[in-house]
C-alpha positions in Angstrom: -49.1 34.3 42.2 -52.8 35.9 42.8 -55.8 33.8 42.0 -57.5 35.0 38.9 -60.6 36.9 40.7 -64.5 35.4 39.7 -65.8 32.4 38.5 -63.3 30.1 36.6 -62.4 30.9 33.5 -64.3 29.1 30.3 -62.3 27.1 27.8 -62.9 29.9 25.1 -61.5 32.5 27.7 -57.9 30.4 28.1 -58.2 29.9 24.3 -58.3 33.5 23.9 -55.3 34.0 25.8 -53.4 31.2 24.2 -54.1 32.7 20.6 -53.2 36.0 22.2 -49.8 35.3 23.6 -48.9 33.5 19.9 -50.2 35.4 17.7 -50.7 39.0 18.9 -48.6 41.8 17.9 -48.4 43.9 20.7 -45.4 42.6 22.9 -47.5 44.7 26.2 -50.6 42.2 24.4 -48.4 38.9 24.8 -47.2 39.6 28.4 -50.5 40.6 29.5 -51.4 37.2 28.5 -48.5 35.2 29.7 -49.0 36.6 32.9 -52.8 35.5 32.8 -52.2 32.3 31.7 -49.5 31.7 34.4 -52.3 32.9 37.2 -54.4 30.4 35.5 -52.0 27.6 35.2 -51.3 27.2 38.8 -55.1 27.3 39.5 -57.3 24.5 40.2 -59.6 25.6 38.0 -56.9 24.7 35.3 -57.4 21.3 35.3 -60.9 21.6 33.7 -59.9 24.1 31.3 -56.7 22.1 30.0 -59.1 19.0 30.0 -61.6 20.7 28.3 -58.7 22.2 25.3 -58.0 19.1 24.6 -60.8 17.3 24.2 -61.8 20.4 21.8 -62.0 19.8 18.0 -60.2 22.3 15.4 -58.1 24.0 17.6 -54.4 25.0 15.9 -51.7 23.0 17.0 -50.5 26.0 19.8 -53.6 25.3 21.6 -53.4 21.9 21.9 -49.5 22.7 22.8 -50.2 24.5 25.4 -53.0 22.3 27.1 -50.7 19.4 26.8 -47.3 20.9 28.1 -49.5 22.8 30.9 -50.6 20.0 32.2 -47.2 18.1 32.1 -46.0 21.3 34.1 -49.0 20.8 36.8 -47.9 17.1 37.2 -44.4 18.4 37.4 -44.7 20.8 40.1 -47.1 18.5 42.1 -50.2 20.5 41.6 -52.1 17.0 41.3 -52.4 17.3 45.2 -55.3 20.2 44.3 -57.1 17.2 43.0 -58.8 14.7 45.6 -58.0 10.8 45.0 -60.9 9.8 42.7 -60.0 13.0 40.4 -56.6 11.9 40.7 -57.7 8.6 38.5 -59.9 10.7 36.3 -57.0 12.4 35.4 -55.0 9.3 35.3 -57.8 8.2 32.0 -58.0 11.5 30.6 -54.6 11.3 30.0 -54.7 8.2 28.2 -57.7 9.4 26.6 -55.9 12.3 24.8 -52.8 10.4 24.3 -54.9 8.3 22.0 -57.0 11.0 20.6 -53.3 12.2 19.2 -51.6 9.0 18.7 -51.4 10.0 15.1 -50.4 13.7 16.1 -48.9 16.5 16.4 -46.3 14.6 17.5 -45.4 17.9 19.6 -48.9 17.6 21.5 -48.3 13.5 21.6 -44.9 14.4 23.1 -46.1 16.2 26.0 -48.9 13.6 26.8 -46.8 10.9 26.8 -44.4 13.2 29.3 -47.4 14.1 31.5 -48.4 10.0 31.8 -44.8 9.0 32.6 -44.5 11.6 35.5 -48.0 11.4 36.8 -46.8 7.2 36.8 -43.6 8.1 38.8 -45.7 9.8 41.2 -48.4 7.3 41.7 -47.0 3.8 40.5 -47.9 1.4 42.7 -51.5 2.7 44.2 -54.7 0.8 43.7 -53.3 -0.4 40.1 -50.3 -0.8 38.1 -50.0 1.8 36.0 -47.2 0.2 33.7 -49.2 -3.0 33.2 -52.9 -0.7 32.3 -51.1 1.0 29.8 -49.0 -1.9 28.2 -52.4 -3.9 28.2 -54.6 -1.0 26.4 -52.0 0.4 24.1 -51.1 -3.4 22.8 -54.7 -3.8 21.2 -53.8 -2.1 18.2 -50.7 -1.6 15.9 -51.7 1.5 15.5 -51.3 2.6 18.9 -48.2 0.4 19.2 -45.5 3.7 18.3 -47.3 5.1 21.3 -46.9 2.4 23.9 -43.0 2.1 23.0 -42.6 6.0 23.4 -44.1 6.1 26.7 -42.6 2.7 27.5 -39.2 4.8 26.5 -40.5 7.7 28.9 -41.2 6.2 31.4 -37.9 4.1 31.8 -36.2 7.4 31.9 -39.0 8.7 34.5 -38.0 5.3 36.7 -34.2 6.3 36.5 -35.0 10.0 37.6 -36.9 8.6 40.3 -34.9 5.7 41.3 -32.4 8.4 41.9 -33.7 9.7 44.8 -33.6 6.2 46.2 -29.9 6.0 45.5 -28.1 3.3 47.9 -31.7 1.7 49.0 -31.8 -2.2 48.7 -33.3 -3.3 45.4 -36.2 -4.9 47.4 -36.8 -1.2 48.1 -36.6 0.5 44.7 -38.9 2.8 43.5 -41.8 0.9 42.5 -42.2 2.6 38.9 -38.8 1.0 38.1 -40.0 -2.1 39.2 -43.2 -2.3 37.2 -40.9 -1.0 34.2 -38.3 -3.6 34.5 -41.4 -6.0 34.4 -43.0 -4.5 31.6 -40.1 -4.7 29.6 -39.1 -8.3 30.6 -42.5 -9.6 30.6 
């Protein structure tokens, strides 16, 4: 895919194109901006933007959607390695910023947070920090935030077993180290 040419888009120009490919009328309208939003997606520049969406207030539920489930995709694909190390960890407490911002919803938005934490913790479990144990100790503070912590605590089990499968036949001493901090977690 091309980069998008110029400066980096602004938040308000991905909103646009998010409000256009759900609510336009035109089906030329909604391609035009699924293919823009695609170029933009597997930008760089996307992190900022998707950051940005989500920290925004008001925005309808699609918008938040589509920040949330973009960056689970960038994760996904491995598009963290357009971020150096220390951005890497920004985006590490971003996430848990806006997993908290909507621990009380949409759970659709929550959903895709929690998805994007577990995979960005099966990808870099096991660095300067435990990523199991940060998150067990901030989302424990508050029974509000408890539902949270067992869903991702859920997530990333099943992350751990995707993982652990490409270690198939390795000693346990040698097991992915995700599924070691989640055993722990969950036994501790």
């Amino acid at each position: 895919m091309a980069a998008i040419p110029g400066p980096p888009p602004s938040m308000q120009d991905v909103w646009q194109q998010v409000h256009t490919l759900y609510s336009a009328q035109s089906n030329a309208e909604r391609t035009a901006a699924d293919e823009w939003l695609q170029k933009h997606q597997a930008s760089a520049a996307a992190w900022t933007s998707l950051d940005l969406l989500l920290r925004a207030e008001g925005l309808p539920e699609e918008g938040y959607f589509f920040a949330a489930n973009s960056l689970r995709s960038k994760i996904r694909r491995n598009d963290v390695m357009q971020l150096e190390e220390g951005a890497r960890e920004q985006l590490r407490a971003s996430l848990m910023e806006h997993i908290f911002k909507f621990r009380h919803g949409p759970m659709v938005v929550r959903k895709q947070l929690c998805l994007a934490f577990s995979e960005y913790a099966g990808k870099f479990n096991g660095g300067k920090a435990d990523i199991v144990q940060d998150v067990c100790t901030s989302l424990s503070q508050s029974p509000e935030t408890v539902p949270v912590l067992l869903e991702i605590l859920l997530l990333l089990g099943e992350e751990a077993d995707h993982c652990q499968e490409k270690f198939q036949g390795l000693p346990p001493d040698e097991s992915h180290p995700l599924l070691i901090s989640a055993w722990a977690a969950a036994l501790g």
